[in-house]
TIMI-366017 format. One record per atom (N, C-alpha, C): residue in one letter; x, y, z. Coordinates in pm, whole numbers, plus 50000, padded with zeros to 5 digits. Layout:
<rs>
AXYZ
...
</rs>
This chain:
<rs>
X500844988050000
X500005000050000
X500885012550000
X500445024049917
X501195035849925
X501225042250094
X502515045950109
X502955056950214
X503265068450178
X503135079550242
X503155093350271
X504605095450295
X505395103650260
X506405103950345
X506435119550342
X506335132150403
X506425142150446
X507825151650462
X508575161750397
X509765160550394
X510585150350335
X509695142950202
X510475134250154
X511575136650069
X512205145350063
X513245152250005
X514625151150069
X514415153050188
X514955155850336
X516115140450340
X516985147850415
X518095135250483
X517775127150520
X516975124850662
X516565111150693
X515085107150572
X514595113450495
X513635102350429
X514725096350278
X515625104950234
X516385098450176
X517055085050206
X517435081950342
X517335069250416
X516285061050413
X515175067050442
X514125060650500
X513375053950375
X513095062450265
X512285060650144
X512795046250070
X513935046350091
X514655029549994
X513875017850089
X514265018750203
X513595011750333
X512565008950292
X511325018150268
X510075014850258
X509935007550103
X510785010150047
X510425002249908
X510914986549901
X511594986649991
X512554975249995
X511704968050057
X510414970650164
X509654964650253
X508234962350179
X508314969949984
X507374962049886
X505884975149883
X506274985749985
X505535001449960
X505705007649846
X504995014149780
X505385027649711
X505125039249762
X505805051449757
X505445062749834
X505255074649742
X504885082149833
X504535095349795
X505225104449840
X506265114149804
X507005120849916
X506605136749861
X506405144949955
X505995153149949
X506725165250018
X507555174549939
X508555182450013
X508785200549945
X508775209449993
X508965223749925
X510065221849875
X510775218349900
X512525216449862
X513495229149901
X512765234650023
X513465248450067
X515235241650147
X515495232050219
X516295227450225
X516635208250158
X515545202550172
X515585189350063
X515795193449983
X516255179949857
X516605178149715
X516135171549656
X515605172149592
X514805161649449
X515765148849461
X517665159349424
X518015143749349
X518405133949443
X518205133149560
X517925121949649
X517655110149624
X516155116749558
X515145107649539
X515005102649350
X515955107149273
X515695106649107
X515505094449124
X516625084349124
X516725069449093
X514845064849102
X514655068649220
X513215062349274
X511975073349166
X512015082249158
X511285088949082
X511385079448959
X512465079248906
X512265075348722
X512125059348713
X512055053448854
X511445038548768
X510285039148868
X509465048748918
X508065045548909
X508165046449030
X508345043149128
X508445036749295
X507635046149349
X508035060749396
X508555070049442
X507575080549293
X506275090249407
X505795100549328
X506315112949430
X507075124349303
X507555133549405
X506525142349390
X505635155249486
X505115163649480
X505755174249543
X505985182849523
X506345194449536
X505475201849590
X505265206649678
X504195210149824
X504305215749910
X503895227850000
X504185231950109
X503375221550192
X504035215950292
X502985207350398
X502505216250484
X502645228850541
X502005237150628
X500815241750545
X500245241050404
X499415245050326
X498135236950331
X497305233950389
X496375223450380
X495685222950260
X495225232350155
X495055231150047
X496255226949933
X497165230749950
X498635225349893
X498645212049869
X498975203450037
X499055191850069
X497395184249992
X496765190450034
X495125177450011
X495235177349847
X495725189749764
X496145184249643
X497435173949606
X498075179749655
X499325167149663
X498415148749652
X498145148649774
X497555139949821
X496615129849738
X495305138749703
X494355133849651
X494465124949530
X495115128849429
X495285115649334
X495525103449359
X496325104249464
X496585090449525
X495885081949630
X494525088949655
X493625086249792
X492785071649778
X492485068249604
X492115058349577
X492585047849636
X493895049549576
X494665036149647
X494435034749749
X494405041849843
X494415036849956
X495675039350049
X495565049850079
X497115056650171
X496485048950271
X497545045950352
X497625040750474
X498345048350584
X499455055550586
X500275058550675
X500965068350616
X501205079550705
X502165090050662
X503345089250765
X504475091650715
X505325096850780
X505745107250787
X505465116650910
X505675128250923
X507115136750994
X507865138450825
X509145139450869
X509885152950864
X508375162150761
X508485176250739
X508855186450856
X509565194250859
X509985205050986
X510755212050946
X511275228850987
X512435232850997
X513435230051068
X514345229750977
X515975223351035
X516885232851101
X516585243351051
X518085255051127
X517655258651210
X518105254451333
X517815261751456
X517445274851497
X518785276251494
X519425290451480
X517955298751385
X517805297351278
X517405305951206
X515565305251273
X514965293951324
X513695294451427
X514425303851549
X515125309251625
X515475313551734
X515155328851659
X515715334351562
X515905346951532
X514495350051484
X513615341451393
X512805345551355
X511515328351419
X510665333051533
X509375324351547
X508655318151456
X508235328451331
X507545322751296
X508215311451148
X509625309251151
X509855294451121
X509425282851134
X509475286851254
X508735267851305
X507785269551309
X507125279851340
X505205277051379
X504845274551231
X505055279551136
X505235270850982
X505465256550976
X506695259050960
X507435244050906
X507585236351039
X507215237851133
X507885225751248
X506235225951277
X505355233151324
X503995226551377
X503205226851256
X503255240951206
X502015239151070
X502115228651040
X503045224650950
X503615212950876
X502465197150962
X502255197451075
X501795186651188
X500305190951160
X500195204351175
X498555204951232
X497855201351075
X498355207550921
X497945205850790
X497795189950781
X499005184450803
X498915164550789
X498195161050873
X497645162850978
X496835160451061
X495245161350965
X494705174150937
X494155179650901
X493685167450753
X494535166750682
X494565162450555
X494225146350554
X494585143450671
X494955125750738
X493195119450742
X492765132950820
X491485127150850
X490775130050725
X490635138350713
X489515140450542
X489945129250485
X491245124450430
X491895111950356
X490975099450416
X490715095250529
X491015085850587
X492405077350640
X493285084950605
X494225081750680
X494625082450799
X495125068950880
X494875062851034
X496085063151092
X497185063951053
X498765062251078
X499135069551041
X499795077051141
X500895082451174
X502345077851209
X503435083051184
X504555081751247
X505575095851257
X505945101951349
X506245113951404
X508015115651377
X508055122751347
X509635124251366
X509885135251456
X509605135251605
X510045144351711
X511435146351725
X511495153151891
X512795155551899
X513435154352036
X514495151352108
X514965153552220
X514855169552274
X514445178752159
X514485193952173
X513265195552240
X512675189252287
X511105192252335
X511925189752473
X512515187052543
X513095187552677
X513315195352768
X513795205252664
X514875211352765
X516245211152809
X516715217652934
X518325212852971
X517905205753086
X518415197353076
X517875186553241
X519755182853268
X520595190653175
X521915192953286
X522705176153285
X523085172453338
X524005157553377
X522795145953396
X520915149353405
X520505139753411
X520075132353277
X519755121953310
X519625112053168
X517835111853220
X517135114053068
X516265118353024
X515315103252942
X514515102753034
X513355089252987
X512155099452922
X511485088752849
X510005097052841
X508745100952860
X508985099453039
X508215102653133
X508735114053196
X510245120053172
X510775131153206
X510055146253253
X509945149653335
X509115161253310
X509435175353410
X509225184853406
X508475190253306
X508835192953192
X508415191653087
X508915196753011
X509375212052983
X509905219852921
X510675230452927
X511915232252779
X511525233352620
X512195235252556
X512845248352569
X513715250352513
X514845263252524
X515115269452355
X514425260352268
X514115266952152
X512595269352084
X512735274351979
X511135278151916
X510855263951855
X512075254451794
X512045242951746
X511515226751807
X512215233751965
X511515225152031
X510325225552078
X509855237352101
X508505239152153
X507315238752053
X507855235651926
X506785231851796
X506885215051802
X508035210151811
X507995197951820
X506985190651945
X507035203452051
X506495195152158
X504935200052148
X504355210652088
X503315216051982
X502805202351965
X503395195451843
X502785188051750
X502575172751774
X503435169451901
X502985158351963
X501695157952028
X501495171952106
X500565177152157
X499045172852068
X499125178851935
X497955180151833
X498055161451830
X498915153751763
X498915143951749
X498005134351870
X498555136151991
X497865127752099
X496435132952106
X495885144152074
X494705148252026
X493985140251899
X494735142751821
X494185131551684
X494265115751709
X495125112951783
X494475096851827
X493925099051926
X493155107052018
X491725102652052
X490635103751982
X491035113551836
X489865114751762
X489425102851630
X490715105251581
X490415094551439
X491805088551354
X492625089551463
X493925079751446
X493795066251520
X494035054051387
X494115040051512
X495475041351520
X496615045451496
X498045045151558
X498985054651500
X499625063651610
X500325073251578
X501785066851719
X503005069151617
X504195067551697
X505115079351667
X505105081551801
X506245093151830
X507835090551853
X508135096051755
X509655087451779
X510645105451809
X511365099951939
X512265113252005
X513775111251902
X513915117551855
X515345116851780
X516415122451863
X517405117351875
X518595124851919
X519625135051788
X520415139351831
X521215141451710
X521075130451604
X521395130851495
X521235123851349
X522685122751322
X523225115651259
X524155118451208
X524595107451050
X525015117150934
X525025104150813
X525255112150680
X524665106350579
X524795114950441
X523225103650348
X522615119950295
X522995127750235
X522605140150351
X524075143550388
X524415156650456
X523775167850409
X523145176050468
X522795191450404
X522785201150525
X523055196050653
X523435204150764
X523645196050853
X524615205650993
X524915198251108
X526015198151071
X526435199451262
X527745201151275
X529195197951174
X529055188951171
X529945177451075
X530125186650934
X528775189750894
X529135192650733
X529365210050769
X529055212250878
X529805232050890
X531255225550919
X531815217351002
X532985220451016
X534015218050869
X532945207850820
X534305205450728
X534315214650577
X533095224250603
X532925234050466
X533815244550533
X533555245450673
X535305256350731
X536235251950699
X536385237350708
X538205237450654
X538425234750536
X537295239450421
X537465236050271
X537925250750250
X537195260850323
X537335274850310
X538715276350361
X539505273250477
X540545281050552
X541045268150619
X542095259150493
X542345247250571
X543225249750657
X544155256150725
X544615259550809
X544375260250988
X542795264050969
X542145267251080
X540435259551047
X540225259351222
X539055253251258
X537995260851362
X537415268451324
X536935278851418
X535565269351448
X535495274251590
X534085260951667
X533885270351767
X531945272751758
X531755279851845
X531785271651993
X531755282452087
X532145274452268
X533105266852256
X533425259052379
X534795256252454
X534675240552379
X534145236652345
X534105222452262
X534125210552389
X533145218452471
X532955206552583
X531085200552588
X530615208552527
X529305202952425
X529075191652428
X528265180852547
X528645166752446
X526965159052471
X526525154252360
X525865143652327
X525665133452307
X524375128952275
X524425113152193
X524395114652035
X524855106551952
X524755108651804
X524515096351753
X523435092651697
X522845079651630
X522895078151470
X523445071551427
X523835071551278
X522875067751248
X522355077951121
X521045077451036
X520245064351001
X521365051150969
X520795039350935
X520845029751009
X521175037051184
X520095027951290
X518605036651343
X518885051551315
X517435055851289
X516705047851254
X516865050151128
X515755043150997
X515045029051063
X516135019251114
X516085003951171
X514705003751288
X515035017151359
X514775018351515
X512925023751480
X512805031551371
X511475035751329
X510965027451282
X511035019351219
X510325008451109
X510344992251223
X511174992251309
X510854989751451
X509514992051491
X509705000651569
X508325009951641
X507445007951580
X507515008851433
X506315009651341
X505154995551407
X506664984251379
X505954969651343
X505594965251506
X506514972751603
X506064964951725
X505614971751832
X505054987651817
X504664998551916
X503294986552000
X503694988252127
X502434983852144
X501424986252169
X501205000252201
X499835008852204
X499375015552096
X498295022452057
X497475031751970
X498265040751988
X499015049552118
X499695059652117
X501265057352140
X502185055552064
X503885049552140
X504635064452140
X505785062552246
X506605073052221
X507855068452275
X508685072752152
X509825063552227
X511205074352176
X511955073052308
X513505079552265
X514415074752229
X514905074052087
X515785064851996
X517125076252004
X518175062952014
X519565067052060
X520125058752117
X521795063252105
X522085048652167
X522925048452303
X522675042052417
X522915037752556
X524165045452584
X524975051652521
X526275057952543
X526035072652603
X526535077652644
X526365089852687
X526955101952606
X527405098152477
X527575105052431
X529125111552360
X529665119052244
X530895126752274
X530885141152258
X531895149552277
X531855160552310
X532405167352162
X531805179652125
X532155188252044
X533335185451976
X534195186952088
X536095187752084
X536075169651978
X535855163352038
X535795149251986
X535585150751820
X534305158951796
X534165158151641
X534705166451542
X535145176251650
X536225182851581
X537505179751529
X537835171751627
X539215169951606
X539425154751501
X537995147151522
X537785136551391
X537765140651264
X537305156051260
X536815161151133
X538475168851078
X538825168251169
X540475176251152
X541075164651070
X541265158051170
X541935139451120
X541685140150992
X540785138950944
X540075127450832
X540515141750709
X540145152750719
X540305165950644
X541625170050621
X542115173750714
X543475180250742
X543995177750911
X545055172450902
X545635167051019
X546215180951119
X546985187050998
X547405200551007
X547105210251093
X545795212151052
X545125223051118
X544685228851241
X544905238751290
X544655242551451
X542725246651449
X542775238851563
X541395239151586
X541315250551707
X540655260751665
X540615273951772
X539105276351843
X539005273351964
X537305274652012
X537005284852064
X535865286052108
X535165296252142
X535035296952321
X534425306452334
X534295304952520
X532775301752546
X532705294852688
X531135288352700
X530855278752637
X529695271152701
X529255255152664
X528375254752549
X527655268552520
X526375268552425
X526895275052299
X527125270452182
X527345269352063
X526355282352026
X524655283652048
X524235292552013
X522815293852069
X522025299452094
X520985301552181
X519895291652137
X519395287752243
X518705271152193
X519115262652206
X520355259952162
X521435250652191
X521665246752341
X521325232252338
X521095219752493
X522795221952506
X523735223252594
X524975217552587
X525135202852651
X525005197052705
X524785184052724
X523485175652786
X523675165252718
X522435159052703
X522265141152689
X521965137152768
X521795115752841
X520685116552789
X520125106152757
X519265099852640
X519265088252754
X518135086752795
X517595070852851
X516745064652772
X517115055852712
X516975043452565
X516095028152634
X516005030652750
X515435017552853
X514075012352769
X513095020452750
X511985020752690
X512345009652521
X513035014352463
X512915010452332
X513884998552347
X514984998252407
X516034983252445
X514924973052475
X513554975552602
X513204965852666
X511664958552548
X511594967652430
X511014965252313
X511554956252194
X513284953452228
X513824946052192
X514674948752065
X515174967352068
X515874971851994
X516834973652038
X518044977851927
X519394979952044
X520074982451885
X521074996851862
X521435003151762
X523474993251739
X523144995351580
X524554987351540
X525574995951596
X525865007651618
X527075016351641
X526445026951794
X528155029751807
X527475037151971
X528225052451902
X528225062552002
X528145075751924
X529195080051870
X530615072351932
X532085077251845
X531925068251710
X531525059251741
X531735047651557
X530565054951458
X529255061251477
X528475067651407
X528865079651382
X529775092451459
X530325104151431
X531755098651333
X532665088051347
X533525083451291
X532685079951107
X531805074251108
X531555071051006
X531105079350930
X530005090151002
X529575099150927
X530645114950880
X531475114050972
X532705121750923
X533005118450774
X533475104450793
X534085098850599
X533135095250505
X531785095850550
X531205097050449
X530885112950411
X530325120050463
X530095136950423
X531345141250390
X532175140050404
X533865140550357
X533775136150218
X533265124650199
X533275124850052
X532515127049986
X531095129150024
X530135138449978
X530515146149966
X531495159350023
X531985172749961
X532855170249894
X533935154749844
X534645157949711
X536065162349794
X536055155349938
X537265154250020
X538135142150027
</rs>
């Protein structure tokens, strides 16, 4: 049966979209292409698989055209992967995300039910948190308390969602993302540092003290960990924080991988303070208990997924 994929343009549905074909779906991906790319997705466009529409998803008339040709068939499930990505650029200006990070939720929502479409699957965020500091973070955590506009749309649209499965969703899964990390790169840390040292191989300028540290889950145990959830959520409503059991590495760490692999050479010069830029969590534990005891558990822990995704976006820029 056809799937939805939302932001199908986007990094992780470029992952995700082969997945679903490989599992005998055809999809529909539906993306503005303000930061996605078409050619992601060509291969799958030109032998049929894969219909691209070109769409604002915050548009509910936009989207229900998108949509509708394909309603016959019989959509089953969207994946809702559409949002704004630059932080930074939701911090300076609000109404980014109330667009692209909730609109984007409340329109598919909107569009889901007129469709008859019953499934959902969420692409949230650890940004709906907050700073909870040195503690490690389950998802019963509370209160909640985001520190960006990004997170507080994310935590928005879970909001609308747990609303729509009491109304006319039989299953919506919320999946908490941690950092991402992989190719096809189009932002994040990794691909700023190493477009700085394409510019000024000499030097490595990194905002704050590069003591920053996270969890980082390589894109294609994402993908594994969702299509997971999908097949074994066990309620009408799931929510689960995907990531992996490590606590994480620090700024300095991916810097100095991205030095390695780029230029060995180069002096890496930081900044002062823990916060990179306003919004910005500086450290952050991921409690994974929930989704381990579901009987998942990710191929790489966060130095072998920042290691890998270093040499691959490395050679995505032609390094």
């Amino acid at each position: 049966m056809p799937h939805v994929v939302t932001g199908g343009a986007g990094f992780v549905a470029a992952n995700l979209i082969p997945r679903l074909l490989e599992l005998g779906h055809r999809v529909i991906a539906v993306d503005n292409l303000i930061r996605g790319q078409r050619k992601f997705l060509e291969p799958f466009i030109s032998s049929g698989s894969v219909t691209f529409v070109e769409a604002d998803c915050s548009d509910v008339e936009a989207l229900r055209t998108a949509l509708l040709p394909s309603a016959e068939e019989g959509l089953t499930d969207v994946w809702h992967l559409a949002a704004n990505s630059d932080i930074p650029a939701g911090v300076a200006d609000p109404y980014v995300d109330l667009q692209h990070t909730f609109m984007t939720t409340f329109s598919t929502l909107v569009v889901m039910k007129e469709l008859g479409i019953k499934r959902i699957h969420f692409a949230s965020s650890s940004a709906i948190y907050g700073d909870f500091k040195d503690a490690r973070i389950a998802e019963d955590t509370a209160p909640y308390r985001p520190i960006s506009n990004y997170g507080a749309m994310k935590l928005a649209s879970e909001a609308q969602i747990s609303a729509a499965a009491e109304n006319f969703l039989e299953r919506a899964n919320v999946f908490r993302f941690p950092n991402v990390v992989g190719v096809p790169a189009t932002h994040g840390v990794m691909l700023d540092f190493i477009q700085k040292l394409r510019k000024t191989p000499d030097r490595l300028d990194v905002l704050g003290n590069g003591t920053q540290q996270k969890a980082y889950l390589h894109v294609g145990d994402l993908v594994e960990a969702m299509l997971f959830i999908a097949e074994k959520g066990p309620d009408k409503l799931n929510i689960f924080n995907i990531g992996p059991s490590d606590d994480g590495v620090t700024v300095r760490h991916i810097a100095e991988t991205v030095r390695d692999v780029v230029n060995p050479k180069a002096a890496i010069q930081y900044g002062e303070g823990n916060q990179g830029w306003i919004g910005d969590v500086p450290r952050f534990r991921y409690c994974v208990d929930r989704l381990a005891a579901l009987g998942w558990a990710p191929s790489m822990g966060s130095s072998e997924a920042i290691e890998k995704a270093v040499r691959d976006i490395a050679k995505q820029e032609g390094l």
